[in-house]
C-alpha positions in Angstrom: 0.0 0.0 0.0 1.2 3.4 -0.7 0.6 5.5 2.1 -0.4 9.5 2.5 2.0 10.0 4.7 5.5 8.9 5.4 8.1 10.5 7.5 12.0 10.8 6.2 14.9 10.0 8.0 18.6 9.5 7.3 21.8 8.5 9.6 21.3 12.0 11.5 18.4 11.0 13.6 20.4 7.6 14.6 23.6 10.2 15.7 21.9 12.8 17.8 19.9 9.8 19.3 23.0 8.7 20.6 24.3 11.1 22.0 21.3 11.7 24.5 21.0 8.0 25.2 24.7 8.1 26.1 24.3 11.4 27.7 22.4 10.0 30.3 19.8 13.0 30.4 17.5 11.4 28.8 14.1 14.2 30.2 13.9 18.2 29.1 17.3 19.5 29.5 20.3 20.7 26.6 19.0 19.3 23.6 15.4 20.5 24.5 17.1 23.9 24.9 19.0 23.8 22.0 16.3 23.0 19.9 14.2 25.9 21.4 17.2 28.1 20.6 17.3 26.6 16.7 13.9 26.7 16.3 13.3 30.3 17.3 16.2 31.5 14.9 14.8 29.7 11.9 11.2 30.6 12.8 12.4 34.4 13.3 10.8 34.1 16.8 12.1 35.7 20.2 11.1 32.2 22.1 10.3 29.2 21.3 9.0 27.2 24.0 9.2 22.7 23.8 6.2 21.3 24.2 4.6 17.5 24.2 1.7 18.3 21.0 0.8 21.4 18.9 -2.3 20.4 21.3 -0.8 21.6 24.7 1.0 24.9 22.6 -2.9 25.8 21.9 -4.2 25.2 25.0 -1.4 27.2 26.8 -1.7 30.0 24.2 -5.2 30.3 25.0 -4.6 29.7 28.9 -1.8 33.1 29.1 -5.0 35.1 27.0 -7.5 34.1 29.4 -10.6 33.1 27.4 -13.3 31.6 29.9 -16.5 32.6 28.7 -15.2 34.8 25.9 -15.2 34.0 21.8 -12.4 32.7 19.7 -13.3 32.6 15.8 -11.9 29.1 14.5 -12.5 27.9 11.6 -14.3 23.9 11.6 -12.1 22.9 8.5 -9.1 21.8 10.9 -8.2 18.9 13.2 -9.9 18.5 16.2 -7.5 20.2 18.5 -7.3 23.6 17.5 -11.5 23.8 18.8 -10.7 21.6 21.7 -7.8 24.3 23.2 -10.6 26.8 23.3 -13.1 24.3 25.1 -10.2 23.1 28.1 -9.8 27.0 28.6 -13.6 27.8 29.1 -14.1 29.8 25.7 -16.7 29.9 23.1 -15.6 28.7 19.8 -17.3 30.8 17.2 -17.0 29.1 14.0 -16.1 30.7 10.7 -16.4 29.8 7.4 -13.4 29.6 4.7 -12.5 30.2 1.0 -12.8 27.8 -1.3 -9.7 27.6 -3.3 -7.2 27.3 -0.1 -9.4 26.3 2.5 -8.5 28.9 4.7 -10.4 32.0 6.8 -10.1 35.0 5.1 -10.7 38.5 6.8 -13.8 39.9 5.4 -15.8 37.1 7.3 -13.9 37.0 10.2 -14.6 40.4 10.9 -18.9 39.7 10.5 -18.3 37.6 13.3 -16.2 40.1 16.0 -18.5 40.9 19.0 -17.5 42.4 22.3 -17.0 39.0 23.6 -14.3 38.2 21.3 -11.1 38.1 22.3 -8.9 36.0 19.9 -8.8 34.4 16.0 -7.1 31.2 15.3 -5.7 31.5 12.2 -4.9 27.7 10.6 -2.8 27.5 7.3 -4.6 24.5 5.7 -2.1 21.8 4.2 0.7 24.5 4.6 -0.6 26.9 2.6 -0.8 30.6 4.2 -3.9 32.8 5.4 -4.1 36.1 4.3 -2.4 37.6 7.2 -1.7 41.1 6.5 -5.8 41.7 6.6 -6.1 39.2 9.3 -3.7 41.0 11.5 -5.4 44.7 10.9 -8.4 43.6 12.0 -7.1 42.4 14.6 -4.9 45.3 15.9 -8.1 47.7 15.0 -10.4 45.4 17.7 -7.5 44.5 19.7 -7.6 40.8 19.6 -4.5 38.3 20.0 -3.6 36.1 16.8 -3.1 32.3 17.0 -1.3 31.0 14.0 -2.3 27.3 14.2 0.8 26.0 12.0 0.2 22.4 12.3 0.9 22.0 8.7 2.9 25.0 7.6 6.3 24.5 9.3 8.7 25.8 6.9 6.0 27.6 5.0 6.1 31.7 4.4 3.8 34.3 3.9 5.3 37.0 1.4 8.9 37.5 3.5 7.8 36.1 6.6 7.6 32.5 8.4 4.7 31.3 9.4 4.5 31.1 13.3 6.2 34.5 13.9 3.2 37.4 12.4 0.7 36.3 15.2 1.2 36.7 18.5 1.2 33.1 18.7 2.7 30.2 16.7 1.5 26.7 17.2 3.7 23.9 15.8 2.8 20.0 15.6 5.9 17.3 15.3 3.3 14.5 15.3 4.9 11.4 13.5 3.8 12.6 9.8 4.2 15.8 10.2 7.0 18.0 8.1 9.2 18.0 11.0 8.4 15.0 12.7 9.3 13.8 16.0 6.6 11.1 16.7 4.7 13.5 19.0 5.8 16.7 20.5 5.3 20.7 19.3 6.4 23.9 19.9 5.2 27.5 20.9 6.3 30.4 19.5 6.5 34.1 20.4 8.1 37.6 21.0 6.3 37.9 24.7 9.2 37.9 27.8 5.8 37.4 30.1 4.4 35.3 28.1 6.7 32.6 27.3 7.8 32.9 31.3 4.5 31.6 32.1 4.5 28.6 29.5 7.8 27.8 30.9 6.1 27.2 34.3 2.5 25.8 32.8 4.3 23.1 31.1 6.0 21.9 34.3 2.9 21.3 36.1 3.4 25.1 37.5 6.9 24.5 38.9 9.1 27.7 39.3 12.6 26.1 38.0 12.3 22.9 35.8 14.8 19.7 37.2 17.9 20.5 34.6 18.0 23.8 35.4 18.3 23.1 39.1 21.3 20.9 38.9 22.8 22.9 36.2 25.6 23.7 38.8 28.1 22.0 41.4 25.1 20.5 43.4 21.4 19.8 42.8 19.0 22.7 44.3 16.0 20.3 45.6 13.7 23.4 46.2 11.0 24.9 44.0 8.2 26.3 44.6 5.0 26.0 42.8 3.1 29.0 41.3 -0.3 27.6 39.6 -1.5 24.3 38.7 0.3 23.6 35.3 -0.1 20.3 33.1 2.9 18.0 32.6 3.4 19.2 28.9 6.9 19.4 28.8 9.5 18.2 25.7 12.3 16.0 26.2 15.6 15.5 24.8 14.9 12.1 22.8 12.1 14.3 21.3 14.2 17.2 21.0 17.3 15.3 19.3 15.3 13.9 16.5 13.9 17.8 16.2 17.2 18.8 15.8 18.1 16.5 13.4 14.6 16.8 11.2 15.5 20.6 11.3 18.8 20.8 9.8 16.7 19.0 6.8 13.4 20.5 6.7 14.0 23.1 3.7 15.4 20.4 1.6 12.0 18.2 2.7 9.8 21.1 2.4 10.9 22.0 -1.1 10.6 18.1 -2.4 7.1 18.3 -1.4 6.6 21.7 -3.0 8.0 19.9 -6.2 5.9 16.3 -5.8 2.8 19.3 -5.4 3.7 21.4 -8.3 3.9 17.9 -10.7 0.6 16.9 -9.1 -1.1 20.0 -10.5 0.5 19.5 -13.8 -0.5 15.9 -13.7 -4.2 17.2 -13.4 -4.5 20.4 -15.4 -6.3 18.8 -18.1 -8.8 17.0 -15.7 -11.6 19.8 -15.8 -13.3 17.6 -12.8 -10.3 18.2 -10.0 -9.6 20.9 -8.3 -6.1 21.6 -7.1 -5.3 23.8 -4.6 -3.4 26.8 -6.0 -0.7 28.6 -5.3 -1.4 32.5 -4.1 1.2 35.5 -4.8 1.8 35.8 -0.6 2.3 31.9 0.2 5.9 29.9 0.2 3.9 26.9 1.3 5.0 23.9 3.1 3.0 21.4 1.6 2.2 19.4 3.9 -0.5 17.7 2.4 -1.7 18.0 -1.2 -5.8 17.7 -1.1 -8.0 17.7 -4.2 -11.6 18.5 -4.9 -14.0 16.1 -6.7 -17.4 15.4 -6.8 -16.6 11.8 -6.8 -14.9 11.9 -3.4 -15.7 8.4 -2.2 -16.0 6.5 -5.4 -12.8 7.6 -6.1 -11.1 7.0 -2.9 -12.2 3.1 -3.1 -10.7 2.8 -6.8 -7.6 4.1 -5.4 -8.1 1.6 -2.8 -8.3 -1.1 -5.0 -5.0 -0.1 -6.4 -3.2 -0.5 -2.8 -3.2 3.7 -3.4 -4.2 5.1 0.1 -5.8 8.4 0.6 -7.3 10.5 3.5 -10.0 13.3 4.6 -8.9 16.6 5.8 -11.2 17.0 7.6 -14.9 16.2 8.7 -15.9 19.9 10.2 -15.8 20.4 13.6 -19.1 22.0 13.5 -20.6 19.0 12.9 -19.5 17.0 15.6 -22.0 15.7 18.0 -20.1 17.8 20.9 -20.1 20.8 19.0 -23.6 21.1 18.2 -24.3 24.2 20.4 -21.9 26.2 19.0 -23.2 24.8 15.4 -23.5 27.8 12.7 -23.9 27.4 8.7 -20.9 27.5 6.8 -22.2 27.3 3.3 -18.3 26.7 2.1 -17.1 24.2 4.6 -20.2 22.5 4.3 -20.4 21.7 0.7 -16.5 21.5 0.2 -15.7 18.6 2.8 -17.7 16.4 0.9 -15.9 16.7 -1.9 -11.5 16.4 -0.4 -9.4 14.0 -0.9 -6.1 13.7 0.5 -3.5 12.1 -2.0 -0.3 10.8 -1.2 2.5 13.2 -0.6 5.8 12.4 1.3 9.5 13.9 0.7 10.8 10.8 -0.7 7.8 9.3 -2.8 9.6 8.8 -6.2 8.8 8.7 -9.8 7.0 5.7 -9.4 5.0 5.8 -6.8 3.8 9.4 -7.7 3.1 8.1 -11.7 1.4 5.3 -10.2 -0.9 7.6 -8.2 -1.6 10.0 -10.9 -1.9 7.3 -13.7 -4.8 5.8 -11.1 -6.7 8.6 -10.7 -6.1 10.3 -14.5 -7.4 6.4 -15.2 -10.8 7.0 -12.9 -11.5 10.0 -15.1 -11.6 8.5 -18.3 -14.0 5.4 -17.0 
């Protein structure tokens, strides 16, 4: 079977793997630092804070905010996580719709939806692919609201000049084992606020003032701590951090092989009137992270491809329509009518000529049935 996703690995992984096993420091300590360090410079961040999931990053984003019983504009067309963070922090997630052709929020209808209630937008690049964010981030300057750049998919990824993760206020990462940057699990949080990031530091150590490493960081081990609020056990490690480290130092040469698997997919297709392929705006360097088609013929197609040990995916069912989010349901005309139709095809750095002829051949093949 062909997969959709597929992480990539060399001899690096294997080497700084090593050295942590030997090390002996196997919990958050240099490498997790490091990493941070790395991260924040490539990103363009002032911190960069290790976590355990792109999960806990929203959740503590939201937590330093404050958001109990106030409105976050989300958009359903993401995993379920980025709706959940608001939930665990008391908020009300007010659902907006999203453009067709990228998937993603655009301004103009955020903006219908601003109340005095609302006190942040979670912005998500869909499949790596940038929101429109100098809009995005007037509107919210004009009505004062914090930014949330949900970059599950979009490590790497640019809007006009600028990484993705450092124009909101907020920058939410996911290393989940498929990811661009994969780690297995684990994330990272990103942003240019001293108070901020001091208070993640201490809410991912279950509220402890001075995490273990840094209290035997000198000639004897300072026992003492004290404990400032009740936190969550959301921490990185160095195992985690290592293969980070290591998936870094290779993530523009991974990014731009799935830019050019995505660029020979649309080619592939430009004849097929019936698929739509997800295009490419002036304002996104995208980190195509997946590639996802439109077709009326969603599930028909997805079991031919079956059939030819070709695997594909949904992203996503909307959030809206979840039995759990029914009282915060709204119509989103767009979300509603598109989800039906996506279809996530296989797209991986190292997928080869003939995997990716045998994937287009298959579905060029459905079309002409």
């Amino acid at each position: 079977m062909i997969p959709v996703y597929r992480p990539y690995h060399d001899d690096k992984e294997m080497k700084y793997l090593k050295e942590v096993i030997d090390s002996g420091w196997w919990g958050m300590g240099p490498k997790t630092s490091e990493f941070e360090r790395r991260f924040a410079t490539y990103i363009g961040s002032k911190h960069a804070l290790g976590l355990n999931s792109a999960t806990a990053a929203l959740h503590l984003a939201l937590m330093c905010i404050g958001v109990e019983d106030a409105e976050v504009i989300s958009p359903a067309m993401t995993f379920v996580s980025t709706n959940h963070a608001i939930l665990y922090n008391g908020g009300v997630p007010v659902f907006c719709d999203i453009e067709s052709e990228n998937l993603n929020m655009r301004a103009e209808d955020i903006g219908k939806l601003i109340t005095s209630r609302t006190k942040a937008i979670i912005v998500v690049h869909f499949g790596g692919y940038a929101c429109d964010m100098d809009p995005i981030m007037e509107l919210a300057d004009k009505h004062k609201l914090v930014v949330i750049e949900d970059c599950a998919h979009a490590c790497g990824g640019k809007y006009k000049d600028r990484m993705l993760g450092s124009i909101g206020h907020f920058g939410s990462f996911s290393f989940q084992a498929v990811k661009n940057l994969a780690t297995g699990d684990g994330g990272m949080l990103t942003t240019n606020s001293d108070e901020w990031a001091e208070r993640i530091k201490k809410l991912r150590w279950v509220g402890i003032s001075k995490d273990t490493f840094d209290r035997g960081a000198g000639n004897s081990y300072d026992w003492f701590y004290d404990v400032t609020e009740a936190g969550f056990k959301y921490h990185m490690n160095d195992i985690i951090a290592a293969l980070g480290l290591a998936q870094l130092e290779k993530l523009e040469w991974m990014n731009e092989r799935r830019r050019y698997w995505s660029d020979r997919y649309r080619e592939a297709f430009i004849d097929i009137p019936a698929i739509h392929t997800p295009p490419v705006q002036d304002y996104m360097f995208p980190a195509c992270h997946n590639f996802v088609i439109q077709v009326d013929q969603r599930d028909e197609l997805r079991a031919y491809l079956m059939e030819h040990s070709i695997t594909t995916g949904v992203h996503y069912y909307p959030n809206h329509l979840f039995d759990m989010y029914k009282k915060y349901y709204r119509e989103l005309t767009i979300t509603e009518e598109i989800w039906k139709k996506l279809v996530t095809l296989p797209l991986f750095p190292d997928m080869g000529d003939q995997v990716f002829e045998k994937v287009t051949d298959a579905v060029s093949r459905y079309f002409e049935l």
